[in-house]
C-alpha positions in Angstrom: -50.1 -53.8 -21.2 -49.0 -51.0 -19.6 -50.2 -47.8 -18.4 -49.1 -43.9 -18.5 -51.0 -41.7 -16.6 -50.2 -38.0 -17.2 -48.5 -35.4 -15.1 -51.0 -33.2 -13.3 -48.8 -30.6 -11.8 -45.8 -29.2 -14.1 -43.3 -26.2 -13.1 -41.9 -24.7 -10.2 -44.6 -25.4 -7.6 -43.7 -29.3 -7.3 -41.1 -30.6 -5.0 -38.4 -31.5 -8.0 -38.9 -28.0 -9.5 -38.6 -26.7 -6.0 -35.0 -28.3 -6.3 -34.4 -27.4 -9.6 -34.6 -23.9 -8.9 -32.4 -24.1 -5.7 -29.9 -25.3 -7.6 -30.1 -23.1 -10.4 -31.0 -19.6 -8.7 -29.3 -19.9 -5.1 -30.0 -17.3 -2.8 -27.3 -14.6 -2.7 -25.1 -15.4 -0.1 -23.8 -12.4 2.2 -20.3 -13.2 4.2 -19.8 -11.4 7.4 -17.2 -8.8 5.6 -18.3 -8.2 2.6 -19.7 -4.6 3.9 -16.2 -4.0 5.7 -13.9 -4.7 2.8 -14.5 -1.5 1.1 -13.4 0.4 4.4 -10.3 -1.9 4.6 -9.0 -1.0 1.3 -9.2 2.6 1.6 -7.4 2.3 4.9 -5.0 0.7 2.6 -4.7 3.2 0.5 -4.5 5.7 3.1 -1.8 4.4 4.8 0.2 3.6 1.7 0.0 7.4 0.7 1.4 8.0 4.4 4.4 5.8 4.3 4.9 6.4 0.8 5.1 10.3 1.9 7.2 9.2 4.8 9.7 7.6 2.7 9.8 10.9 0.4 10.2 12.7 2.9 12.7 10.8 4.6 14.8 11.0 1.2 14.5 14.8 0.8 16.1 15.5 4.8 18.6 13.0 3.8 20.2 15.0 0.6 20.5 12.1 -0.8 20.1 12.6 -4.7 18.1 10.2 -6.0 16.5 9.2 -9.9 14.3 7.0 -11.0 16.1 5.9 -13.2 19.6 3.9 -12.6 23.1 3.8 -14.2 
């Protein structure tokens, strides 16, 4: 004959639902750049405008006629 014996603690407190919950809502994880990267692309940017002005710049002293569109 055998026995069965109910559960007497049910949810998150127990040591399984401890786990289940670690596995399903894992602490956000914060890397070492993520507050830099924002910075970095608009540095980026920046200095893309600046060579990108360069270059037009460099075209225009030049004289050399240029389109955008070629023959």
């Amino acid at each position: 004959m055998q026995k069965y014996q109910a559960p007497n603690n049910t949810g998150m407190s127990t040591s399984k639902g401890k786990l289940l919950a670690a596995i399903l809502y894992p602490e956000q994880m914060v890397f070492k750049y993520d507050e830099e990267l924002p910075v970095v692309v608009i540095l980026l940017l920046i200095y893309a405008l600046v060579c990108f002005s360069i270059a037009l710049l460099f075209l225009n002293l030049t004289g050399s006629e240029t389109f955008w569109v070629t023959r």
